[in-house]
Biopython code that builds the backbone (N, CA, C, O; Angstrom):
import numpy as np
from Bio.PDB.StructureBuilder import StructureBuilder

atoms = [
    (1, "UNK", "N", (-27.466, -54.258, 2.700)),
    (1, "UNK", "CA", (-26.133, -54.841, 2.508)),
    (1, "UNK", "C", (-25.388, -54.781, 3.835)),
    (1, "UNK", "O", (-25.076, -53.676, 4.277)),
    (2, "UNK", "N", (-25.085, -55.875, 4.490)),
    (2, "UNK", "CA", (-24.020, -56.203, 5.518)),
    (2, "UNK", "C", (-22.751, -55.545, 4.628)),
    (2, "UNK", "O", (-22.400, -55.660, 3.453)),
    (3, "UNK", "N", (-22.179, -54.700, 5.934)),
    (3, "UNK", "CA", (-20.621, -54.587, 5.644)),
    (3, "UNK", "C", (-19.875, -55.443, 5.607)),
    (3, "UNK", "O", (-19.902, -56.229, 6.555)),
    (4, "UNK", "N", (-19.114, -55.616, 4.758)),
    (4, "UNK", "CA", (-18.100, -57.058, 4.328)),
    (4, "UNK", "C", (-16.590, -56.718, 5.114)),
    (4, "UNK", "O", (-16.060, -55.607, 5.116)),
    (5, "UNK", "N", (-16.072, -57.882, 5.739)),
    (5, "UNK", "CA", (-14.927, -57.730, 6.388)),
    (5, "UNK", "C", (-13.784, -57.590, 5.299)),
    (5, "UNK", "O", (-13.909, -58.075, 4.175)),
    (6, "UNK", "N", (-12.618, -56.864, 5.728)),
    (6, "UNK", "CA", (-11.598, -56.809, 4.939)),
    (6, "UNK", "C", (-10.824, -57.645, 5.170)),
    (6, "UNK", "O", (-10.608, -57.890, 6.357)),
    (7, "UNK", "N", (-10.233, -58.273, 4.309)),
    (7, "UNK", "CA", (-8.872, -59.096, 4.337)),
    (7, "UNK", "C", (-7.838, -58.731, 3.372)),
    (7, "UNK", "O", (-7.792, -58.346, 2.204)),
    (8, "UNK", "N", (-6.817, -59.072, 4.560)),
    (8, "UNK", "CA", (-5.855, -58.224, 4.409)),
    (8, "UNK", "C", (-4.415, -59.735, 3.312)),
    (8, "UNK", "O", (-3.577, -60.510, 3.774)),
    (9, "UNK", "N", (-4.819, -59.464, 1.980)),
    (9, "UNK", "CA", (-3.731, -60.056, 0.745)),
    (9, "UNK", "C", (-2.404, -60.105, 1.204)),
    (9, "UNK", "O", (-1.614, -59.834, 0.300)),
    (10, "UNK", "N", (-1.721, -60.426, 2.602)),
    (10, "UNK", "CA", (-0.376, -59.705, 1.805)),
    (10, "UNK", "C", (0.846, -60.262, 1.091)),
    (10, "UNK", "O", (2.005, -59.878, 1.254)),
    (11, "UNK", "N", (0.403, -61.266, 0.239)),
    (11, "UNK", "CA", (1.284, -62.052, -0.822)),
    (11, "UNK", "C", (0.925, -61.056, -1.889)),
    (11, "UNK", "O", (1.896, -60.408, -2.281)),
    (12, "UNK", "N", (0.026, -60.832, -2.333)),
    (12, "UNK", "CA", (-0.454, -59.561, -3.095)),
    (12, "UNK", "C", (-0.483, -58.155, -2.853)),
    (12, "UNK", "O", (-0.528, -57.215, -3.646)),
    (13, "UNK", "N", (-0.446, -58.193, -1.472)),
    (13, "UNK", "CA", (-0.027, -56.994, -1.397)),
    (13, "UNK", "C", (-1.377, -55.927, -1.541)),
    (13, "UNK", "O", (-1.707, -55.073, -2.365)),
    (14, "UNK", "N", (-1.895, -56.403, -0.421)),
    (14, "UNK", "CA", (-3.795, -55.676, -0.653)),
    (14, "UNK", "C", (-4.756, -56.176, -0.225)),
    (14, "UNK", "O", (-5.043, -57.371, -0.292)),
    (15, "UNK", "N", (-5.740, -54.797, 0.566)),
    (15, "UNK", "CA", (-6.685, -55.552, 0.859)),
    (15, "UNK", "C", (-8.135, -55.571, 0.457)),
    (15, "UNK", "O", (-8.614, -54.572, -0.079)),
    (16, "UNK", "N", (-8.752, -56.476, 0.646)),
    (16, "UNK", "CA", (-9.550, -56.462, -0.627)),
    (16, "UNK", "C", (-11.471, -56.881, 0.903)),
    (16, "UNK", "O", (-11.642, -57.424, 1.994)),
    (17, "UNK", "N", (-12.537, -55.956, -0.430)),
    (17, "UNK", "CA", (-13.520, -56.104, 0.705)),
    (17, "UNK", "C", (-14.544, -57.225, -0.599)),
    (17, "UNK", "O", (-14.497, -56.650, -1.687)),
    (18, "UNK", "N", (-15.309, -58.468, -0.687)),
    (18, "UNK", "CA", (-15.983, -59.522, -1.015)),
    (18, "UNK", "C", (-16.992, -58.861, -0.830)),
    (18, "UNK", "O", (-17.357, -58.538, 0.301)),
    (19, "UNK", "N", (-17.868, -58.418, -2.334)),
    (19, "UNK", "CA", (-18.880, -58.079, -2.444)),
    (19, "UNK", "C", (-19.627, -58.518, -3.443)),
    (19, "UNK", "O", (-19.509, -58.045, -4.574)),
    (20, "UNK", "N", (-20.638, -59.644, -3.097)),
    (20, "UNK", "CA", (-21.901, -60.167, -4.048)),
    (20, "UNK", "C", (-20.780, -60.758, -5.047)),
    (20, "UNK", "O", (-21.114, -60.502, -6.204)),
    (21, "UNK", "N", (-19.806, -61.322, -4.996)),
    (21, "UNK", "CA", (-18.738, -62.020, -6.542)),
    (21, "UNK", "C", (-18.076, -60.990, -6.886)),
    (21, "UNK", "O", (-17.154, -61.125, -7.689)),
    (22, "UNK", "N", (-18.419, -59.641, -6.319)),
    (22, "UNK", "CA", (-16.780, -58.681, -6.974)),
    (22, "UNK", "C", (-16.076, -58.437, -5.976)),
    (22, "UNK", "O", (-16.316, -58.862, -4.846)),
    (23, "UNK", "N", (-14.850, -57.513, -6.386)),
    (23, "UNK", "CA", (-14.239, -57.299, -4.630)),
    (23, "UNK", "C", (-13.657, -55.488, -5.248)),
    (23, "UNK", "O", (-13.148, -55.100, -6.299)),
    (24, "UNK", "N", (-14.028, -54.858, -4.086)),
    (24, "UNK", "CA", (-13.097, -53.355, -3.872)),
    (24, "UNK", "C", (-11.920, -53.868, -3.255)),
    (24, "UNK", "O", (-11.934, -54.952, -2.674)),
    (25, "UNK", "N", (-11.011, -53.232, -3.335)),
    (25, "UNK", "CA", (-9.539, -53.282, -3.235)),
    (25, "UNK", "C", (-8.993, -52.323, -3.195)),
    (25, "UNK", "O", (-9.239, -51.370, -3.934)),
    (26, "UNK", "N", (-7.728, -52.359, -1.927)),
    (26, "UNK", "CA", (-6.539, -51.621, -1.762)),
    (26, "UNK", "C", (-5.103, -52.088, -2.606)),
    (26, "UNK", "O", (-4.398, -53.031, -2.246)),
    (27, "UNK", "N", (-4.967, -51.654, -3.204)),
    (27, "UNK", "CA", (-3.114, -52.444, -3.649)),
    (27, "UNK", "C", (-2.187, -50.891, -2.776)),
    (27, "UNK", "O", (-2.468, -49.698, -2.666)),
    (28, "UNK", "N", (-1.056, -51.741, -2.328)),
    (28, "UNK", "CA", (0.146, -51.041, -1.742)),
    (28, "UNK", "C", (1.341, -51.884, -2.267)),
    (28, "UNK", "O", (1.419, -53.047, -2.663)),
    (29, "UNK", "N", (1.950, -51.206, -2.173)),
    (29, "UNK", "CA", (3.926, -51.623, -2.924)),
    (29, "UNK", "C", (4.681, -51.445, -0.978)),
    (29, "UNK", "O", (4.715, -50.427, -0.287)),
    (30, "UNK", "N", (4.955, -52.238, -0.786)),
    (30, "UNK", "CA", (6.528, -51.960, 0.061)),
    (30, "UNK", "C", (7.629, -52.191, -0.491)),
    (30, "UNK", "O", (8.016, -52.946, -1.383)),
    (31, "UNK", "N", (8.291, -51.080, 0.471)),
    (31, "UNK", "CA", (9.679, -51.061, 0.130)),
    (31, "UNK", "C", (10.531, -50.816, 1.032)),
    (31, "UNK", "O", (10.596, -49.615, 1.293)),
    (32, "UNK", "N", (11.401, -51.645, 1.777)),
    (32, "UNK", "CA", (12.002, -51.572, 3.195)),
    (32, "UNK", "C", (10.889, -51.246, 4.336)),
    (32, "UNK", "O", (10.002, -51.965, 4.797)),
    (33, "UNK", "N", (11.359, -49.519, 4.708)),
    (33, "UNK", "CA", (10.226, -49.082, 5.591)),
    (33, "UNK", "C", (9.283, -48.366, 5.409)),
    (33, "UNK", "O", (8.859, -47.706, 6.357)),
    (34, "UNK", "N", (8.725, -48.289, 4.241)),
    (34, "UNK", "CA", (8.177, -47.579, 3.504)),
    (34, "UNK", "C", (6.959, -48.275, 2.694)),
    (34, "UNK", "O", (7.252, -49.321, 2.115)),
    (35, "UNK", "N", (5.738, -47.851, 2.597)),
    (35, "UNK", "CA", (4.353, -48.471, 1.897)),
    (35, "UNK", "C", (4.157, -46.900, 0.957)),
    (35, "UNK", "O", (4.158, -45.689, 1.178)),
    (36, "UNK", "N", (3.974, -48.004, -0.374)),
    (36, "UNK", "CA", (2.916, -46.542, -0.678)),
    (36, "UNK", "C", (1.501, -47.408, -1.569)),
    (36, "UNK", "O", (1.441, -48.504, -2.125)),
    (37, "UNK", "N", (0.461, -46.270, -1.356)),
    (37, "UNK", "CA", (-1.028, -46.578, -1.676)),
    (37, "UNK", "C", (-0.793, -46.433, -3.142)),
    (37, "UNK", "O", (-0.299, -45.362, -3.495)),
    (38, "UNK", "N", (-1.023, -47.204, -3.934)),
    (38, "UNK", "CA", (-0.800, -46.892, -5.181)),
    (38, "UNK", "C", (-2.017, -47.202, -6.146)),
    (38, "UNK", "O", (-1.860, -47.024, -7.354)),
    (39, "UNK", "N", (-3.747, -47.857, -5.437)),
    (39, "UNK", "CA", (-4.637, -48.193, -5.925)),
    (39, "UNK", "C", (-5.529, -48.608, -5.426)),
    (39, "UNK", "O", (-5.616, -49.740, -4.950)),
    (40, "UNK", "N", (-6.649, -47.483, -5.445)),
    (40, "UNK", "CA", (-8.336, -47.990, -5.164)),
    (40, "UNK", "C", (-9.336, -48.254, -6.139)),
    (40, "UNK", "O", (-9.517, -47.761, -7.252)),
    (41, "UNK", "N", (-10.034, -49.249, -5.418)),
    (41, "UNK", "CA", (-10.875, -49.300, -6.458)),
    (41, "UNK", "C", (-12.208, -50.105, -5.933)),
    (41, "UNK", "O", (-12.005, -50.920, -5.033)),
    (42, "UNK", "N", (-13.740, -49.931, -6.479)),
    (42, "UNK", "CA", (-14.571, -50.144, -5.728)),
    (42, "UNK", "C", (-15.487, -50.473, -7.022)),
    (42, "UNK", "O", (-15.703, -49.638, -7.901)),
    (43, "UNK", "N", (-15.970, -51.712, -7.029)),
    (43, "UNK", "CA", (-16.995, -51.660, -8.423)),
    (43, "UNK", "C", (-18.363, -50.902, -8.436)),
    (43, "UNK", "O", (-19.316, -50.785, -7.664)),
    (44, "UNK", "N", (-18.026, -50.461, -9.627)),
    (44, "UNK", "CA", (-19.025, -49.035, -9.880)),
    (44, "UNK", "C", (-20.438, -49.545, -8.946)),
    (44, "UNK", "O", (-20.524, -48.734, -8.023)),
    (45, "UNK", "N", (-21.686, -50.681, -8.828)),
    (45, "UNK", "CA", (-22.818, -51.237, -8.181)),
    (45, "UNK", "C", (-22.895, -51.128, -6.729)),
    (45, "UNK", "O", (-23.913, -51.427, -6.103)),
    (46, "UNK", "N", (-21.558, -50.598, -6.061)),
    (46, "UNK", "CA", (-21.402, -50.137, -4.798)),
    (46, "UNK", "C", (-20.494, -48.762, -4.382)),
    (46, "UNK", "O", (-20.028, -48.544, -3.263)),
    (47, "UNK", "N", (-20.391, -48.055, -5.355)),
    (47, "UNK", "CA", (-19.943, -47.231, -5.117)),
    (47, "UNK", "C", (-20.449, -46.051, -4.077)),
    (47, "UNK", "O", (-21.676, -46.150, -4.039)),
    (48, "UNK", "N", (-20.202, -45.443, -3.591)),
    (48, "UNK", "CA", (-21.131, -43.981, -2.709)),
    (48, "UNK", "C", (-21.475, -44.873, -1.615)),
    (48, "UNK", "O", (-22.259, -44.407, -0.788)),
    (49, "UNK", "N", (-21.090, -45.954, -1.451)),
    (49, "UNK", "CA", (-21.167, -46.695, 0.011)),
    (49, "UNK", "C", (-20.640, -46.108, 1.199)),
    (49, "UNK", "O", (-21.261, -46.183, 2.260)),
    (50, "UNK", "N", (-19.351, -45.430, 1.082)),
    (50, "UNK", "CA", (-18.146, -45.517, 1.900)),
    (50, "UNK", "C", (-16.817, -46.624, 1.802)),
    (50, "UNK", "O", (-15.683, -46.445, 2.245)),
    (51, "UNK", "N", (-17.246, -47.585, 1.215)),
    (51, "UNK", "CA", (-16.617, -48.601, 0.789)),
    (51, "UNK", "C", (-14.612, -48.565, 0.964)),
    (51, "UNK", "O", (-13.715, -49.098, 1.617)),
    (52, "UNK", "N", (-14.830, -47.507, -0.168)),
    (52, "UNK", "CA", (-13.174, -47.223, -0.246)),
    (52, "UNK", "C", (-12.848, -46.854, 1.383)),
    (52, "UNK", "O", (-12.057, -47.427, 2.132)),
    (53, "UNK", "N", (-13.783, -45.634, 1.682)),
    (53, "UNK", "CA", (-12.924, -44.629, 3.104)),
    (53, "UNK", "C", (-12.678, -46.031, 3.836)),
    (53, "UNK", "O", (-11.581, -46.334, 4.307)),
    (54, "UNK", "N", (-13.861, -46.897, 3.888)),
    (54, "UNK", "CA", (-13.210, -47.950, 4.810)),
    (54, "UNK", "C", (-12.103, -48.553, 4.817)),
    (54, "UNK", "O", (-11.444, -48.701, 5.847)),
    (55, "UNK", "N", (-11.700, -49.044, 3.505)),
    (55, "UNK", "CA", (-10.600, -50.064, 3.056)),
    (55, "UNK", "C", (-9.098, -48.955, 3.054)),
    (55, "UNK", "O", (-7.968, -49.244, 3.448)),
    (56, "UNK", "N", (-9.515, -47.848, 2.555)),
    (56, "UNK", "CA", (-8.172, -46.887, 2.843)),
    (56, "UNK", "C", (-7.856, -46.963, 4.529)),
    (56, "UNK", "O", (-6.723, -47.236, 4.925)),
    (57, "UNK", "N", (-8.920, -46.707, 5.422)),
    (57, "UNK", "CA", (-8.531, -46.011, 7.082)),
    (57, "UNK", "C", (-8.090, -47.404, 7.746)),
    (57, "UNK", "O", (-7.281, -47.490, 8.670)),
    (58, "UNK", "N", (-8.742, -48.474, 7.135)),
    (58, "UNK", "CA", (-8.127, -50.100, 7.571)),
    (58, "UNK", "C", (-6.499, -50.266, 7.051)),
    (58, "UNK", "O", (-5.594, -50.624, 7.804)),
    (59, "UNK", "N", (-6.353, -49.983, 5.825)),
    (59, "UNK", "CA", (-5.082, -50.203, 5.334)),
    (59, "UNK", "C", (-3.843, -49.062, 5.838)),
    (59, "UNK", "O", (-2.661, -49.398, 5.918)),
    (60, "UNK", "N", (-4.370, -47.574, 6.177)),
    (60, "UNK", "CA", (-3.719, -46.834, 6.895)),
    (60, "UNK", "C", (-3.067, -47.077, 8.328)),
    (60, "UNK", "O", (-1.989, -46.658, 8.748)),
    (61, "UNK", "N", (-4.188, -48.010, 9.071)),
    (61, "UNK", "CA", (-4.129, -47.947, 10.466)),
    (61, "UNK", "C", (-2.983, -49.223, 10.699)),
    (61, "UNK", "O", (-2.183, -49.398, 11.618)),
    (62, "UNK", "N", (-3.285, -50.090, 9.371)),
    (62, "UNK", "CA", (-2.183, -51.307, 9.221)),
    (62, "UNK", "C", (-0.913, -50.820, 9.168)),
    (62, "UNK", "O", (-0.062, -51.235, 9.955)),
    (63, "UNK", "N", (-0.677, -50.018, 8.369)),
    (63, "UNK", "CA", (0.717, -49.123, 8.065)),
    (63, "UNK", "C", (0.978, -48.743, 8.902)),
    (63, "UNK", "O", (2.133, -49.102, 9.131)),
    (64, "UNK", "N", (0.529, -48.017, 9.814)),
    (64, "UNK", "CA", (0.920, -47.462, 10.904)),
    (64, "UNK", "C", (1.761, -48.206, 11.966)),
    (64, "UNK", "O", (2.927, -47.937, 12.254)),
    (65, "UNK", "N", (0.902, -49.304, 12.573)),
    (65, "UNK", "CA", (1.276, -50.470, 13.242)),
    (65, "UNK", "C", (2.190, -51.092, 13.039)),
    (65, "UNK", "O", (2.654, -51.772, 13.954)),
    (66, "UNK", "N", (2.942, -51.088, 11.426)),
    (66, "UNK", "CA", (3.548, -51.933, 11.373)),
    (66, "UNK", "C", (5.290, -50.932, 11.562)),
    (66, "UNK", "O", (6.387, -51.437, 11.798)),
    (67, "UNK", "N", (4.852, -48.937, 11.284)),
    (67, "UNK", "CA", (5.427, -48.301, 11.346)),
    (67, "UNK", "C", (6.467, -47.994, 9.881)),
    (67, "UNK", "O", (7.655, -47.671, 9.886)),
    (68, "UNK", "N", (5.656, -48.198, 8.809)),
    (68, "UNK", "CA", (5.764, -47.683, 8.050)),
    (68, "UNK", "C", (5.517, -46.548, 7.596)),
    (68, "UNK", "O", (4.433, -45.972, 7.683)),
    (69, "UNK", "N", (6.840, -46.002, 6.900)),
    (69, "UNK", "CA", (6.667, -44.389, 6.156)),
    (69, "UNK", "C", (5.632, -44.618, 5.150)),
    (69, "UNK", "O", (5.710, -45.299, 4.128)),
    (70, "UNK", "N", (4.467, -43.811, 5.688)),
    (70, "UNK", "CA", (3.348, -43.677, 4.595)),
    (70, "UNK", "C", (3.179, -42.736, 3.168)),
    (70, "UNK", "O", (2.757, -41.580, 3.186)),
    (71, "UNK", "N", (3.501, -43.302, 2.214)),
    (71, "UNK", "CA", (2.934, -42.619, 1.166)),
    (71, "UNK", "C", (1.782, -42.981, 0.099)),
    (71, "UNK", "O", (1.194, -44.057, 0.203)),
    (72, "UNK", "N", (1.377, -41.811, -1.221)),
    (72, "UNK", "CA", (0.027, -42.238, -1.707)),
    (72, "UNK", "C", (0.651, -41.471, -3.044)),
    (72, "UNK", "O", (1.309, -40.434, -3.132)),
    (73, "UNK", "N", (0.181, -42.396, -4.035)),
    (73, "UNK", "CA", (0.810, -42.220, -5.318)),
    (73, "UNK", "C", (-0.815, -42.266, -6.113)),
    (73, "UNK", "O", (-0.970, -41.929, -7.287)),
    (74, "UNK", "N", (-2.207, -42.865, -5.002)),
    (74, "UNK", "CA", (-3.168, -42.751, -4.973)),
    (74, "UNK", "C", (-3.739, -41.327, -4.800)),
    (74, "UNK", "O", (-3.492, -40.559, -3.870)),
    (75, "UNK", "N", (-4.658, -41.082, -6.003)),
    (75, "UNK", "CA", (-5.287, -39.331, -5.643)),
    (75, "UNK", "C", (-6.746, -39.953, -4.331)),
    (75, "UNK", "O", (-7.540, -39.318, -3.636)),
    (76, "UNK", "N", (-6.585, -40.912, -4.455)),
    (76, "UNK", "CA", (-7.905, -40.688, -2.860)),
    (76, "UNK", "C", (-7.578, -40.836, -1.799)),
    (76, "UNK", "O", (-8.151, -40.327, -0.835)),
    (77, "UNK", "N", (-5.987, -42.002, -1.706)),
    (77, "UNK", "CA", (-5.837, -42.254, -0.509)),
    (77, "UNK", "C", (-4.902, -40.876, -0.215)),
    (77, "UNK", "O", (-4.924, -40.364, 0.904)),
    (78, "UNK", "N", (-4.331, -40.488, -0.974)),
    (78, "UNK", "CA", (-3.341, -39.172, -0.372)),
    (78, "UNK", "C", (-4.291, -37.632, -0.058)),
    (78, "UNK", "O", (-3.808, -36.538, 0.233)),
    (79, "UNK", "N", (-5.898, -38.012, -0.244)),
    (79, "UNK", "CA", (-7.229, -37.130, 0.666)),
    (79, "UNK", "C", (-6.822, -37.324, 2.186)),
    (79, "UNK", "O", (-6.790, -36.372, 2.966)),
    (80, "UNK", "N", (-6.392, -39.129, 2.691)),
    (80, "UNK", "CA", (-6.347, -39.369, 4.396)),
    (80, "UNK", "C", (-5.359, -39.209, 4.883)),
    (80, "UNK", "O", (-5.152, -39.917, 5.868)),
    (81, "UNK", "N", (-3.969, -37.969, 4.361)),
    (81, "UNK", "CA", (-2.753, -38.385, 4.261)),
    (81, "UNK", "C", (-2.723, -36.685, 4.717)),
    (81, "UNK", "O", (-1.702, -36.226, 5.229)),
    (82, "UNK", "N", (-3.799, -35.917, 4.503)),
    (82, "UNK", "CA", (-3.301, -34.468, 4.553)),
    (82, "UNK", "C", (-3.430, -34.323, 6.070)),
    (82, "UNK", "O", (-3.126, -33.263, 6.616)),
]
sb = StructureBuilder()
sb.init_structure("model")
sb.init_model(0)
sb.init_chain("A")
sb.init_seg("    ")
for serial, (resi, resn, name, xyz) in enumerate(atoms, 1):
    if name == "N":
        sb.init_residue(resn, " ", resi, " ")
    sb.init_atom(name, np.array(xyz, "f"), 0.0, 1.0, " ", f" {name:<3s}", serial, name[0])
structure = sb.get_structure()
């Protein structure tokens, strides 16, 4: 399996990785200056990939850049947060 590029939703608000017809996904909420991670998810046929760590440290590094207060209402993404 080629690693699939992320693209980054942000009318939706998420970014999402195209795998074989399913997709893993980030969802985030903004709010002024402020993001929070509020949902991962990776279909079970690829799971134990790394999949998520990717799509979380991509969507982190976005936040950052854009200089948003990071939060995680997510129990995996608030693992890259400690």
């Amino acid at each position: 399996m080629t690693t699939p590029l992320i693209a980054h939703q942000i009318e939706q608000q998420r970014f999402v990785l195209q795998l074989d017809g399913a997709e893993a996904v980030l969802d985030y909420q903004v709010n002024d200056n402020s993001i929070n991670f509020h949902h991962t998810f990776v279909p079970p046929a690829f799971r134990g990939k790394g999949l998520a760590e990717k799509l979380v440290r991509h969507g982190l590094a976005w936040a950052k850049e854009q200089k948003y207060q990071i939060s995680a209402s997510c129990w995996y993404v608030q693992k890259f947060l400690r």
